[in-house]
N, C-alpha and C positions, 0 to 999 in steps of 0.2 A: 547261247548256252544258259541256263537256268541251273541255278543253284539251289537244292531242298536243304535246310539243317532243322532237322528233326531231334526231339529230346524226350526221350522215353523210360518209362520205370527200365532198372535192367533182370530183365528175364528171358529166359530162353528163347521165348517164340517172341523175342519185340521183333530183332532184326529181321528174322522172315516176312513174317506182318507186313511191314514197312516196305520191303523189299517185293513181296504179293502186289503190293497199289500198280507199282511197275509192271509186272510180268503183265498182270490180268491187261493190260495195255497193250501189251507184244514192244515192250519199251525195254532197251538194251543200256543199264546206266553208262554215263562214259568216264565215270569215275565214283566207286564209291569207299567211305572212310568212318569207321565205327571206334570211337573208346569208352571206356569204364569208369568214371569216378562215385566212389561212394556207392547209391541207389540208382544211380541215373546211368542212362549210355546216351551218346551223343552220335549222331549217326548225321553225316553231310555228301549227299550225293548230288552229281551233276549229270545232268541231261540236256543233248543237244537236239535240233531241228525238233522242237518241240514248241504249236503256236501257244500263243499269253494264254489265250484260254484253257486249252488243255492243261499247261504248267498249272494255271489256278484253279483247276479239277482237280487234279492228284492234291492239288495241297489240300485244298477243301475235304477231300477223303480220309489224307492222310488225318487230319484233323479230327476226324471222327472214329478213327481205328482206338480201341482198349489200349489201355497204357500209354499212349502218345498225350505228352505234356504240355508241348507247342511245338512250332513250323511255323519257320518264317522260310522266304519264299523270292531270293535275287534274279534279277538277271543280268548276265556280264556277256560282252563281247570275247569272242573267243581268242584264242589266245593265238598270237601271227609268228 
């Protein structure tokens, strides 16, 4: 399982954006979680059966999407 937590101006179109890296993949999150503080949303999604590299593809993209501030980038064993 791989963990994204993305941190974004908050505007209308961040989440889609964000949420776009995925699609454009045919990638089904398997959990995702968005809040508001202040300017910023905080957005942390997980995805499963996804290899290291691809997960460090999406971050690398996400990274480069308008409005995203940083992405960092875990990986955890799934939960039994």
């Amino acid at each position: 399982m791989h963990r994204f937590r993305i941190e974004v101006s908050a505007e209308p179109q961040s989440l889609l954006r964000v949420l776009g890296c995925f699609a454009q993949r045919d990638i089904v999150p398997a959990t995702t979680r968005m809040r508001v503080e202040d300017s910023r949303m905080q957005i942390e999604i997980e995805a499963g059966n996804l290899p290291p590299a691809q997960a460090a593809l999406i971050a690398a993209k996400l990274r480069e999407a308008v409005a995203v501030t940083d992405v960092a980038l875990d990986h955890r064993a799934p939960a039994t």
